[in-house]
Backbone bond lengths (Angstrom), bond angles and torsions (degrees), N, CA, C in turn:
res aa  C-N    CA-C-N  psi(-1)  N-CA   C-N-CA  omega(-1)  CA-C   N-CA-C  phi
1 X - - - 1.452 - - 1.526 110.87 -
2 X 1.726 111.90 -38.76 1.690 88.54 -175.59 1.768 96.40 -88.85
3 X 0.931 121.42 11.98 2.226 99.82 167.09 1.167 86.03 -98.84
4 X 1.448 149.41 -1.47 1.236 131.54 152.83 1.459 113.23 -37.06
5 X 2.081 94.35 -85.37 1.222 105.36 173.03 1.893 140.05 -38.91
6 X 1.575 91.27 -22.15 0.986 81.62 -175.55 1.448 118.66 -95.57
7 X 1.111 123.52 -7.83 1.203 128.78 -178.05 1.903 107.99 -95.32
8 X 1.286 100.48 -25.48 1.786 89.64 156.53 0.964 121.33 -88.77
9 X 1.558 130.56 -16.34 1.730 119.09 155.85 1.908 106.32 -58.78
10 X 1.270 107.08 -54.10 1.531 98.82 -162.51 1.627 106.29 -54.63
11 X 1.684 111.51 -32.62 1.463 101.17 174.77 1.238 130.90 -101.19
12 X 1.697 123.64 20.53 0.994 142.41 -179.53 2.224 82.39 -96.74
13 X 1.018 123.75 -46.76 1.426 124.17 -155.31 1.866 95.31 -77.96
14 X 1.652 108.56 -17.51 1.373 100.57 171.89 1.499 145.05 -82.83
15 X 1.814 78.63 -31.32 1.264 90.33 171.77 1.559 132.44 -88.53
16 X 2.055 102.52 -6.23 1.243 96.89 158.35 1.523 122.27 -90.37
17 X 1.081 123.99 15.94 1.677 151.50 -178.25 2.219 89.86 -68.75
18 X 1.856 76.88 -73.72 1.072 89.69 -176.36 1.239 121.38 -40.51
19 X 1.577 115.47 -72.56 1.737 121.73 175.65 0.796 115.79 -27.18
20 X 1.557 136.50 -53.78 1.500 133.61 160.63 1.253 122.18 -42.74
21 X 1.139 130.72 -42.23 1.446 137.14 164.43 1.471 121.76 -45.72
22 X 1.135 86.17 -65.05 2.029 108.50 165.05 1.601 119.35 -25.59
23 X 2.075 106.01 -71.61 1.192 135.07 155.69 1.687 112.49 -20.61
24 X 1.892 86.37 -61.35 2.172 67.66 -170.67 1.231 105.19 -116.40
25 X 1.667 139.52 37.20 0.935 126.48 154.62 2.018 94.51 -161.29
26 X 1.036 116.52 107.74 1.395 99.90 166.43 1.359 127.89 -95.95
27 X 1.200 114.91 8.65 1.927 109.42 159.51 0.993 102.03 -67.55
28 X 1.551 127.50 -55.69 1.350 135.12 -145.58 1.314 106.69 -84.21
29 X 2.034 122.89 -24.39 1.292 90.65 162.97 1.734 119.30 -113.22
30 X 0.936 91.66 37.28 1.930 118.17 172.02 1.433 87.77 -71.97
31 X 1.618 116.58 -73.35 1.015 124.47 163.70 1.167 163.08 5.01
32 X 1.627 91.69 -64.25 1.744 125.29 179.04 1.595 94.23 -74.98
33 X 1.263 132.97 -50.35 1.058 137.95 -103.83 2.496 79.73 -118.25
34 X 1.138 84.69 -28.69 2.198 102.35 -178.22 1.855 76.46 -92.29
35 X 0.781 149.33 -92.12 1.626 123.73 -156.52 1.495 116.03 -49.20
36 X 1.154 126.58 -39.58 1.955 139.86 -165.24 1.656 71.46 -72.64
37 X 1.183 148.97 -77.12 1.156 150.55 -122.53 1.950 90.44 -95.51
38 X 0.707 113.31 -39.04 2.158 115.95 164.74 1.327 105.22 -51.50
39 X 0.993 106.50 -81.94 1.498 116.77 172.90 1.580 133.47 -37.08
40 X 1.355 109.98 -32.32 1.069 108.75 167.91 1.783 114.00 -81.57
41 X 1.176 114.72 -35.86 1.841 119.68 167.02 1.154 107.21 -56.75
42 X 1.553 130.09 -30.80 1.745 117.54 -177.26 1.296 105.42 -85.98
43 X 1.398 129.47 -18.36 1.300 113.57 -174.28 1.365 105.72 -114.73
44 X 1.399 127.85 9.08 1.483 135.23 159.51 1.682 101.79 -39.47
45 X 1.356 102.16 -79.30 1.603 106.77 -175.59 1.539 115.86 -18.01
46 X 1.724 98.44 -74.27 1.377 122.66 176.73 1.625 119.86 -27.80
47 X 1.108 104.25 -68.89 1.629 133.49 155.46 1.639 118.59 -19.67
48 X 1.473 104.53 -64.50 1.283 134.01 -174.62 2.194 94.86 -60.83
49 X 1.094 90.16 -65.32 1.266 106.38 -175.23 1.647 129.93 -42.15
50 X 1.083 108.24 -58.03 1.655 132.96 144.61 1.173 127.28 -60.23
51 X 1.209 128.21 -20.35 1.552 133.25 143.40 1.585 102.34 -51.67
52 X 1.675 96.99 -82.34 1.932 87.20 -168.02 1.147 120.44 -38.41
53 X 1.661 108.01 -49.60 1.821 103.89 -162.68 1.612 102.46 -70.43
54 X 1.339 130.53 -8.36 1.316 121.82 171.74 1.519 116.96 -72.16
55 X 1.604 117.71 -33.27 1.142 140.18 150.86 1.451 130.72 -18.79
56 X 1.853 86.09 -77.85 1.926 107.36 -174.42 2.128 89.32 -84.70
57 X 1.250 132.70 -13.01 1.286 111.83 170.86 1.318 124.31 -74.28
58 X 1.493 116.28 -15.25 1.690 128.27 -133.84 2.215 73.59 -124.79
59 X 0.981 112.20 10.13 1.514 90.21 -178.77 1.946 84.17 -129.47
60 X 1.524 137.55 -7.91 0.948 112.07 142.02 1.962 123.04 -110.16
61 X 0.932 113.16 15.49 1.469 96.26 154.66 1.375 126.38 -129.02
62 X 1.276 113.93 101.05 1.322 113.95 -179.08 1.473 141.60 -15.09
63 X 1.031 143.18 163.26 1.706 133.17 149.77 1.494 107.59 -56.42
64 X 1.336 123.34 -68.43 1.336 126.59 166.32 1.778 122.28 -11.37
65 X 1.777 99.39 -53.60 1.476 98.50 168.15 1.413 134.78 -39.77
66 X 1.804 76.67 -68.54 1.571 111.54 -179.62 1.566 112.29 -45.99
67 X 1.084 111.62 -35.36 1.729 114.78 -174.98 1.563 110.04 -87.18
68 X 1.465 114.36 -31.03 1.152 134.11 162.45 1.931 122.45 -25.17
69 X 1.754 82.26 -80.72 1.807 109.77 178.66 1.455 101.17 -94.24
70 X 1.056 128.07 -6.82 1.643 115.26 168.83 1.436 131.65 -138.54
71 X 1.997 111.80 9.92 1.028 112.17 -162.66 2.045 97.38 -95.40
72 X 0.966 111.41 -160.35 1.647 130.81 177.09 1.230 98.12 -50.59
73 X 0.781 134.85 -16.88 1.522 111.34 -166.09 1.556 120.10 -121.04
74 X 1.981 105.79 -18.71 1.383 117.21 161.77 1.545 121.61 -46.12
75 X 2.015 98.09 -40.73 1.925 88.25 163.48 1.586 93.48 72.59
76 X 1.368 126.40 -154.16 1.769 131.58 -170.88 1.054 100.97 -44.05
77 X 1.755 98.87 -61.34 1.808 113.49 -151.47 1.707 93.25 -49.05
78 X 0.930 139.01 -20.66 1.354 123.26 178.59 1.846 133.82 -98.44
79 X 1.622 95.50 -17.36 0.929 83.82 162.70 1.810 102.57 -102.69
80 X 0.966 145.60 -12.51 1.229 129.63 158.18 1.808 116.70 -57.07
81 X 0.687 122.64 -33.94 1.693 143.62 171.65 1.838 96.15 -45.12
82 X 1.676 100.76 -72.70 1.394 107.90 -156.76 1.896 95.58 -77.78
83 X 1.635 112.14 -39.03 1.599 89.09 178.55 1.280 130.59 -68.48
84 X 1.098 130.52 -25.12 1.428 149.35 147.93 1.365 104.63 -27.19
85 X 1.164 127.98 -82.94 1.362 139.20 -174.49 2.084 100.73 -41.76
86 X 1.375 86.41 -72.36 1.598 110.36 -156.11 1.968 87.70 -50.36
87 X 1.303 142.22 -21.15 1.191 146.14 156.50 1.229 121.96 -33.27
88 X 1.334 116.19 -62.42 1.152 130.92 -159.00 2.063 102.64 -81.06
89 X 1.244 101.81 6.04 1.298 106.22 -165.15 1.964 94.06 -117.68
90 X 1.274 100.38 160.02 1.627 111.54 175.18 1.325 102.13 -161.74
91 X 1.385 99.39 103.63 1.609 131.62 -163.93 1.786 108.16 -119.90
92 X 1.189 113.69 133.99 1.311 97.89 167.77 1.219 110.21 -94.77
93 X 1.387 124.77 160.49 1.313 131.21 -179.30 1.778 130.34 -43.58
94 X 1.412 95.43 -32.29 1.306 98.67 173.46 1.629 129.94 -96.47
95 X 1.644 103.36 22.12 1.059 104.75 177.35 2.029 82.16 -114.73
96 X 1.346 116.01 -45.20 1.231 128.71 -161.06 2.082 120.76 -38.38
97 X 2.073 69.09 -47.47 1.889 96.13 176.10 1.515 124.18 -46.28
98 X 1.549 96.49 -43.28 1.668 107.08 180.00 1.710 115.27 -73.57
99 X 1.390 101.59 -42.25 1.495 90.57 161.74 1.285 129.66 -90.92
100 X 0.853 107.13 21.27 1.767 109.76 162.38 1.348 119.06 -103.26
101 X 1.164 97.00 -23.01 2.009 115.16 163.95 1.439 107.42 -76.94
102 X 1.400 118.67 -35.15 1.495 105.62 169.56 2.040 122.05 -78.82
103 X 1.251 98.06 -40.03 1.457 99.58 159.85 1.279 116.62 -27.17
104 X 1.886 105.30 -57.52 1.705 113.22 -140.63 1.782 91.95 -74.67
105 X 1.268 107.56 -27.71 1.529 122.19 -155.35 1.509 103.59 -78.80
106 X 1.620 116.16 -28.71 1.428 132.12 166.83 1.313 133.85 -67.65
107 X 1.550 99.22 -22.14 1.135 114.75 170.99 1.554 120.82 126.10
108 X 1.408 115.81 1.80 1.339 126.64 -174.02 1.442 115.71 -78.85
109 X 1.117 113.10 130.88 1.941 114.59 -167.06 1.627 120.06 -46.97
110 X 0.729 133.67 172.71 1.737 143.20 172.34 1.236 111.74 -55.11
111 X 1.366 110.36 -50.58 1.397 120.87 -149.80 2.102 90.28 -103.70
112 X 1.305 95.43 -43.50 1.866 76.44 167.45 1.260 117.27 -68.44
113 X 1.038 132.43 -42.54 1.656 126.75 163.47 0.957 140.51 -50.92
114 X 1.790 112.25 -9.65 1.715 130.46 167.04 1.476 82.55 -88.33
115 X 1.330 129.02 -65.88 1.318 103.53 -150.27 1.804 123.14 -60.32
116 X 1.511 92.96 -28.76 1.434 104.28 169.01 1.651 111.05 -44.38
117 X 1.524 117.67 -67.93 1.373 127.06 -164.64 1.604 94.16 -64.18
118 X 1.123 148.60 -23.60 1.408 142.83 159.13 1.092 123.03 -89.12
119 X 1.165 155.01 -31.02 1.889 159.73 134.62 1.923 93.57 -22.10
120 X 1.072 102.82 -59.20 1.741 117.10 -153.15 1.770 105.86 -60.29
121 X 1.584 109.01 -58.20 1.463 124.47 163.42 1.111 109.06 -53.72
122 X 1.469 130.55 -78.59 1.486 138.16 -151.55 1.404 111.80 -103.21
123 X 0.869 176.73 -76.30 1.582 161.94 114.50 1.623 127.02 27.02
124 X 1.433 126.06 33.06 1.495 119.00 158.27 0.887 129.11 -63.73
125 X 1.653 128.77 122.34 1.308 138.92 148.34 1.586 96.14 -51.66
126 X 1.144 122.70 -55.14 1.744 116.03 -139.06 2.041 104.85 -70.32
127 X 1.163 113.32 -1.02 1.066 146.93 178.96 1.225 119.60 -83.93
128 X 1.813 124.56 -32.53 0.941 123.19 -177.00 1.524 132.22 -79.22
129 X 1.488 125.77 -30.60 1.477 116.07 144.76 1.546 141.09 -41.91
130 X 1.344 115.43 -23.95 1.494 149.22 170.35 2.046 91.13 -54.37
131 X 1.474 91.56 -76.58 1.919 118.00 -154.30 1.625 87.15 -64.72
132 X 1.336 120.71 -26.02 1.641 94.12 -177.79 1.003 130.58 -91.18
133 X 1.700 113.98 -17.48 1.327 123.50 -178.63 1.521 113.85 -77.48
134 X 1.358 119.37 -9.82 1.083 130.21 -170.78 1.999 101.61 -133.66
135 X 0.786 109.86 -2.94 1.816 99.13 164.40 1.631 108.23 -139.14
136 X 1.853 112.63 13.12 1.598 95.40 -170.67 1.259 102.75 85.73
137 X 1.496 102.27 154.54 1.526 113.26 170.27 1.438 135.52 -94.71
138 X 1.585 109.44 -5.48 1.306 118.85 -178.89 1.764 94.06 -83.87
139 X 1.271 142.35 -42.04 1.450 143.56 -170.53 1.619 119.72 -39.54
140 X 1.338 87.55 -78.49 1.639 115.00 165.74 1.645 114.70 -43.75
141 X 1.310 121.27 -32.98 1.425 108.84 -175.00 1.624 111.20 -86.90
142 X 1.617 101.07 -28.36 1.393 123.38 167.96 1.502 108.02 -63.19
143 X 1.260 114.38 -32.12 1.377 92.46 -172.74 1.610 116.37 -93.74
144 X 1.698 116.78 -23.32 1.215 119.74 173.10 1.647 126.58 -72.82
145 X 1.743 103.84 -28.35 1.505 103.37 164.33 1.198 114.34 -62.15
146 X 1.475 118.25 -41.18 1.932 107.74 178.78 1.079 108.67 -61.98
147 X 1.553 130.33 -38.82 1.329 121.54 -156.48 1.721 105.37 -80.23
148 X 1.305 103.44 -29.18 1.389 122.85 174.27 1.787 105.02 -46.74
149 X 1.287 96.64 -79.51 1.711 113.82 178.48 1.885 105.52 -50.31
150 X 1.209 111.73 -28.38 1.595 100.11 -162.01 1.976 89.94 -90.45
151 X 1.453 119.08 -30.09 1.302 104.59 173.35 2.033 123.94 -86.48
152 X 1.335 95.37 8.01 1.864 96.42 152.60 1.467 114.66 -96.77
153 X 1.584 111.54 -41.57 2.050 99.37 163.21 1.028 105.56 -60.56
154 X 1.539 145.01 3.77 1.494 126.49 -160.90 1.701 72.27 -98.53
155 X 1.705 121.94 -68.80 1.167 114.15 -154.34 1.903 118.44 -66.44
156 X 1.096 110.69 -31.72 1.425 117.75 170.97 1.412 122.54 -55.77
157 X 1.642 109.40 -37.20 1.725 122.90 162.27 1.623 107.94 -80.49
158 X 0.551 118.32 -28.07 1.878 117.26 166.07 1.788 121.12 -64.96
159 X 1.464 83.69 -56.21 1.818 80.01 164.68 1.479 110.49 -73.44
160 X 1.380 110.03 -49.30 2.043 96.70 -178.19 1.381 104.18 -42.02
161 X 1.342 130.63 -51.16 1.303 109.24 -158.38 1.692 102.93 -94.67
162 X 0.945 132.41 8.01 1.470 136.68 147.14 0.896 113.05 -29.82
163 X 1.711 116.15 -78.46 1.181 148.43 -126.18 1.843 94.78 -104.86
164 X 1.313 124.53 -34.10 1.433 123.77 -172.53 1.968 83.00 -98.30
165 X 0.795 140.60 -7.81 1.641 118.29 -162.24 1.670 102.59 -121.54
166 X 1.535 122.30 -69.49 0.998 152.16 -137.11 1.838 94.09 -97.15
């Protein structure tokens, strides 16, 4: 009930965004309104897609797993487990969010599920033939080990303050 609410406040707050838009310019929000509406058809697929396989994944790996290799008690092995993995992936955030809400809901710790939602966005390997041909090869490796290392302090400071606050 409240991602109900909250998602008809956020689109109750857009579409009076919009109206205002409308008001003092109506090409521009003729406009707004033919891209928001593009955008949502290109990432339908996407959407669609990551739904199912969250679906047909979630009917072979248990909660049990999930809490297993990524819950409280995995400790490193889990977030090394999930950043590793979540690497090899290049997700945008708004597909990333929902499965990290299903993780958390499965049983996977705080702090592995931050690192997931940050490994997953910001940390591509699959990216890295792309970044070298065009920045060199020393750049790209520089930039995925930091991002690498900065999304396990992300998850290790996420659970600390979990666990002391929340």
């Amino acid at each position: 009930m409240k991602d109900l609410a909250f998602a008809i406040i956020i689109n109750a707050v857009i579409f009076v965004v919009w109206l205002y838009l409308l008001a003092k310019d109506k090409k521009k929000g003729i406009q707004a309104v033919k891209v928001g509406l593009q955008t949502i058809f290109e990432m339908l697929p996407l959407i669609m897609v990551i739904i199912g396989s969250l679906g047909i994944l979630s009917s072979f790996i248990t909660p049990e797993q999930i809490s297993n290799y990524l819950g409280d008690r995995s400790g490193l092995k889990g977030f090394l487990f999930i950043s590793i993995i979540s690497s090899f992936l290049q997700i945008p955030g708004i597909i990333a969010f929902p499965i990290a809400q299903v993780l958390r809901q499965s049983g996977a710790a705080i702090g592995t599920v931050a690192v997931f939602a940050s490994a997953s966005t910001m940390s591509s390997i699959i990216t890295l033939p792309i970044e070298m041909k065009y920045l060199g090869k020393k750049l790209p490796f520089i930039r995925i080990g930091l991002t690498y290392v900065i999304c396990v302090l992300v998850g290790f400071a996420t659970g600390l303050i979990f666990r002391l606050f929340l």
